[in-house]
N, C-alpha and C positions, 0 to 999 in steps of 0.2 A: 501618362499618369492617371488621367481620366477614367480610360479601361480598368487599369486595376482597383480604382476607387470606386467604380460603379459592381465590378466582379467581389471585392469585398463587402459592400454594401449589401449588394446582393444574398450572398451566403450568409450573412448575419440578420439579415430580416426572417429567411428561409428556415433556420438554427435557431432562432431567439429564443423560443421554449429550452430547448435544448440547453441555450450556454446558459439560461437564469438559473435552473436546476441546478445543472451542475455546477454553475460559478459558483453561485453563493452556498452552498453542498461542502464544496469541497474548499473553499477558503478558509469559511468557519473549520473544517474536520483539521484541515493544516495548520491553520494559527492555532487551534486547542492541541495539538501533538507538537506543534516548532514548545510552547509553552510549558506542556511537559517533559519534553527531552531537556529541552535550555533550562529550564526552571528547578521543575521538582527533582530530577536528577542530581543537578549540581547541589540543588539545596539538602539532599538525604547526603551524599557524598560530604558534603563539610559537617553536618549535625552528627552521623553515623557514621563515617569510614566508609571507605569503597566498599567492601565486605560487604555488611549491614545496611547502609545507603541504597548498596546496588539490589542487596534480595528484597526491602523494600520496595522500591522501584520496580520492578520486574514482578515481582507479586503485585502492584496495581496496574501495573500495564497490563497483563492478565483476563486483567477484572474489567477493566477500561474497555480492550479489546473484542471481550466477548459481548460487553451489553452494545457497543458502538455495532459488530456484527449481526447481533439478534434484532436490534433495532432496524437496520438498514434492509432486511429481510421483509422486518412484521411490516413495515412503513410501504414499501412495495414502491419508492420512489425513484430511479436511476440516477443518483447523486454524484457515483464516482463512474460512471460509462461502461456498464458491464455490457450492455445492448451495445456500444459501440463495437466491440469485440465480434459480436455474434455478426454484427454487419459486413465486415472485414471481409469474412467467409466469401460472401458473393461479389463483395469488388473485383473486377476485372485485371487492373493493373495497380497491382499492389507494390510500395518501394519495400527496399530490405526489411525496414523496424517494423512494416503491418504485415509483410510475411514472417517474420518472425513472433508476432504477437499470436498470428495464428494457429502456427504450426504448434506453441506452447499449449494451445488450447486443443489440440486434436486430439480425439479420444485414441482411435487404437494406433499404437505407437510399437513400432519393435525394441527389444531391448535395448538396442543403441542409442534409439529415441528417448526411450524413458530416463538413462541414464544421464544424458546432456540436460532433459529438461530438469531434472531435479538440481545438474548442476547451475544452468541459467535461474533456477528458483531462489539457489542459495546465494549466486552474486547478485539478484535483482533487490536482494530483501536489504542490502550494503546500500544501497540508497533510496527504497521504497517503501512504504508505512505498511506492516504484515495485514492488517485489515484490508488495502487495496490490495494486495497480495496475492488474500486467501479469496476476492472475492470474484477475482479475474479468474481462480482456477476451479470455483464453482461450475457444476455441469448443469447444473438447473436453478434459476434465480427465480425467487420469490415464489417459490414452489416448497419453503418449509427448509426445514437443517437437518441432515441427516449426519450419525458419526463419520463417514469419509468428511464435510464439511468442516465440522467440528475436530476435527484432530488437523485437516490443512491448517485451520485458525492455530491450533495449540502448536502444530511444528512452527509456522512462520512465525511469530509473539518470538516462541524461544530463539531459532534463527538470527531474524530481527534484532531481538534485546541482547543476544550474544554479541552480535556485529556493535552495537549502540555500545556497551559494555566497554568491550574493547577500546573502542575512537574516545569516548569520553572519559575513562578509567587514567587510560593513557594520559589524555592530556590534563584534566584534574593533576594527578600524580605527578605530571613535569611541574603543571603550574605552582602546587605546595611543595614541591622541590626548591624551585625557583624564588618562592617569594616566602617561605618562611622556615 
């Protein structure tokens, strides 16, 4: 038990830069989006109708997404672990999900290729915030936004808020079934 407490220890004195950035980065970025999705959602949803609620919603996710993007760019600070990614590359013995993370990230791909990752894009975004998304499938970070970036951002947002849409449409619509 010692070992692993001393091997833990270890790895987090070595990391500590690392996990403050990113911990407090991406706690804040998750509890301001758990906030949004749980909150403003349900709350346009009973003010407006699913309809009207939801193109609300979806028009400030939008808006949300692009400046939380532009920001995360202009700030040049690695909050959500894009360098982790690029690190990946030279690891040795990688398990399935860091070769998989990889291989997402590889530039010349065959058509077979390209067609899976677009498909792992569209299941990833079913439970991953399009902002960390778009910014894992970035080919150059903190080197400015170019439109391929800028359209990843706007396909995953839609993606994204499709898949949110759905899960929370659904269950609103049982739940004012149910209760009123």
């Amino acid at each position: 038990m010692v070992l692993i407490s001393s091997r833990f220890t270890g790895w987090v004195v070595r990391h500590k830069e690392r996990i403050k950035t990113m911990g407090i980065g991406l706690t804040v970025y998750l509890s301001l989006t758990f906030a949004f999705d749980w909150g403003f959602y349900l709350y346009a949803f009973s003010q407006l109708g699913v309809v009207n609620g939801g193109i609300l919603a979806v028009g400030l996710s939008f808006i949300i997404n692009a400046l939380v993007f532009w920001a995360y760019d202009h700030m040049k600070i690695d909050w959500l672990g894009a360098y982790l990614l690029r690190e990946l590359q030279v690891k040795a013995n990688k398990n399935r999900f860091e070769r998989l993370a990889v291989w997402i990230g590889k530039v010349n791909k065959t058509w077979w290729e390209l067609i899976l990752t677009m498909v792992a894009f569209v299941l990833v975004l079913a439970r991953v915030d399009p902002v960390i998304v778009a910014v894992h499938f970035q080919q150059a970070h903190f080197k400015g936004l170019g439109i391929r970036d800028w359209a990843i951002l706007l396909i995953a947002t839609a993606v994204g808020n499709t898949w949110w849409l759905i899960q929370i449409g659904a269950a609103y619509s049982v739940w004012k079934w149910l209760f009123y």
